[in-house]
N, C-alpha and C positions, 0 to 999 in steps of 0.2 A: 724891716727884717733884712739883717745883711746876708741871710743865707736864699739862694733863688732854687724853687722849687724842679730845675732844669739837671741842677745838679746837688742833688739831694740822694743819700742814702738812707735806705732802710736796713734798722738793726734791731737787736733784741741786749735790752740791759740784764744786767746779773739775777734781777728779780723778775725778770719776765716782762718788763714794760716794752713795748715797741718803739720805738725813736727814728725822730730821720736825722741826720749828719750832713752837714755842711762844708763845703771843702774851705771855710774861714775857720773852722775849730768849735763851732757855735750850735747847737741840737735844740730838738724841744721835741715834746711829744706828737706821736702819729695822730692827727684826729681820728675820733672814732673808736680808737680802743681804750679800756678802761683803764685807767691807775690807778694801782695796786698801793701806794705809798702818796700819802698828800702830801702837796709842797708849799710854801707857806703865799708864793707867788703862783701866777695865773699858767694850768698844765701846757697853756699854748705858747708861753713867754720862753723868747731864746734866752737857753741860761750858756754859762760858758761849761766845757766839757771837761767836767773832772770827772775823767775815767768810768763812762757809764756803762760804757760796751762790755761785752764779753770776750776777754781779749784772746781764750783759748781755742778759738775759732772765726775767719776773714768775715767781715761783713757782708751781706748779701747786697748784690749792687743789681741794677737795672736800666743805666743809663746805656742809649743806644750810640755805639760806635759809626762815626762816617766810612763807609769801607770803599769811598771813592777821593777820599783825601788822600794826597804824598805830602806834607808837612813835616816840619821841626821846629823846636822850640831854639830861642838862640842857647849855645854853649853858658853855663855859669861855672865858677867855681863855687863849688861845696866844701871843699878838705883842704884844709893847709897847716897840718900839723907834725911833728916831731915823729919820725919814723922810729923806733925803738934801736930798729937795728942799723940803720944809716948813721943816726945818732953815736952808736959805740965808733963809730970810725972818723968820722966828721963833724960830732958836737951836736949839739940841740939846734941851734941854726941852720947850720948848712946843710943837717942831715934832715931836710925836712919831704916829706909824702905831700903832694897837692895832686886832687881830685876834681874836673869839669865834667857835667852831665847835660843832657841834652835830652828831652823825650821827644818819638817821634812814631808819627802815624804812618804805615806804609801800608795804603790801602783795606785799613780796618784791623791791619796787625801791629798794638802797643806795643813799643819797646825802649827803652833806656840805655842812650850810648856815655860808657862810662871813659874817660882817658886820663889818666894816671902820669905824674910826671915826678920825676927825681931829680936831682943837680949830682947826677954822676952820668960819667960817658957811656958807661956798658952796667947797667943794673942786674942785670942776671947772674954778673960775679956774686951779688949780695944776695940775690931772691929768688936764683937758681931761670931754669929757660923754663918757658911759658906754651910749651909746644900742643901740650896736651890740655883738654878743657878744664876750667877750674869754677869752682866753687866761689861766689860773692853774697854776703848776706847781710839785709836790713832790719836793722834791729827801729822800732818805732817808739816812740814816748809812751805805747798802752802796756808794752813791752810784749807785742808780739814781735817774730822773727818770720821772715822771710826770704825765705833760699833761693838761691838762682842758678845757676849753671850757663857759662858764656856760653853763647853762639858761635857755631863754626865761624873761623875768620880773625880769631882773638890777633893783634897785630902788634909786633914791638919794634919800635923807633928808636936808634942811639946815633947820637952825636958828640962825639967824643971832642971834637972842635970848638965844641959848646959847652959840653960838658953838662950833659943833659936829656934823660932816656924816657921815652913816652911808649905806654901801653894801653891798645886801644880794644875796646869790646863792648860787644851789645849781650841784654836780657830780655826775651821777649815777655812782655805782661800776661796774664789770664785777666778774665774780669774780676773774679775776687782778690785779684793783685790790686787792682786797679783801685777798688772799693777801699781795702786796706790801705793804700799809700794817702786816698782821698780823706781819711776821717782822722789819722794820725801822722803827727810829723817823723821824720827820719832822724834819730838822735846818733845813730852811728854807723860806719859799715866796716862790714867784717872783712877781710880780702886773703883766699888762700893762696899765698905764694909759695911754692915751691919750696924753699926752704926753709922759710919763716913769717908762716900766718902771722896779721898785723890784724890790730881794732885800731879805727879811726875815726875821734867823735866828729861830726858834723859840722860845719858852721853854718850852714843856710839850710837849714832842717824846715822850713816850707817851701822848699824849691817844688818839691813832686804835688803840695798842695796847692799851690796858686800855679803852676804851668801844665801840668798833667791835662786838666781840661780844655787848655788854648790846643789841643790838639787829637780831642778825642770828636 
């Protein structure tokens, strides 16, 4: 079984069946409770996850948190794609959004430090100042969404000798964040910038699956 019972969530699918979720992508049924719908393989056999959950509501999770850990995940990049609006100025290339994430335990409190980078000196000419808290939302492959709201502290970086402006901010988790990020990948994130909200699809869309738990 590739999925370890340590970190296993419990859900309810569309028909009422109870299921646990594996932070591989991977479920099967809760023992003990009954299916409702027969399946042609065995009710205990990991099947792979097409869309079993109920995606109009976070999964119920119950893994417990270390609330004496300080840890972080190393930095990756997730985003490196074509800014819309970069792009009308400086092409499809040069006008391109990359996104690095980092999950990180601070004493039992989950949070996701997101940092944003441009290949321009002063980004705020394009995407307005970052003064006041903003709006980041993750859209998942079940196609739930999930909103966030930076953390005091949101930071912006220009290097204009470089030619190259970095925005830095954190989201603190709840556990049903936690649970949702664990049973489905990240296929996009949404980012309100000041004067021109951007959607930006993902490239490492199991980042929060397979790191999230090196640090809870």
């Amino acid at each position: 079984m590739a999925g370890k019972v340590s970190a296993q969530i419990r859900a309810t699918t569309a028909s009422g069946n109870k299921v646990l979720l594996f932070p591989n992508g991977t479920w099967k049924y809760d023992e003990g409770q009954l299916v409702k719908d027969t399946l042609p393989n065995s009710a205990t056999q990991s099947q792979t996850a097409v869309a079993p959950v109920v995606t109009t509501a976070p999964a119920s999770w119950s893994m417990k948190i270390d609330s004496s850990r300080v840890d972080s995940t190393m930095k990756e990049q997730i985003i490196d794609v074509s800014s819309p609006r970069l792009a009308r100025f400086f092409g499809e290339e040069k006008g391109r959004m990359r996104c690095s994430a980092e999950c990180v335990n601070e004493k039992g409190v989950i949070s996701i430090r997101l940092e944003w980078a441009a290949a321009v000196g002063d980004a705020n000419r394009y995407f307005g100042f970052m003064r006041d808290l903003k709006d980041v939302t993750f859209l998942l492959a079940n196609g739930q969404e999930l909103k966030f709201q930076y953390n005091p502290g949101f930071k912006e970086h220009f290097f204009s000798n470089y030619n190259i402006s970095y925005y830095n901010g954190s989201v603190t988790l709840t556990k049903n964040d936690i649970g949702s990020l664990l049973s489905s990948p990240v296929v996009r994130i949404d980012m309100d910038w000041k004067k021109a909200p951007e959607e930006y699809e993902v490239k490492g869309t199991q980042y929060f699956m397979n790191n999230l738990p090196k640090v809870l």
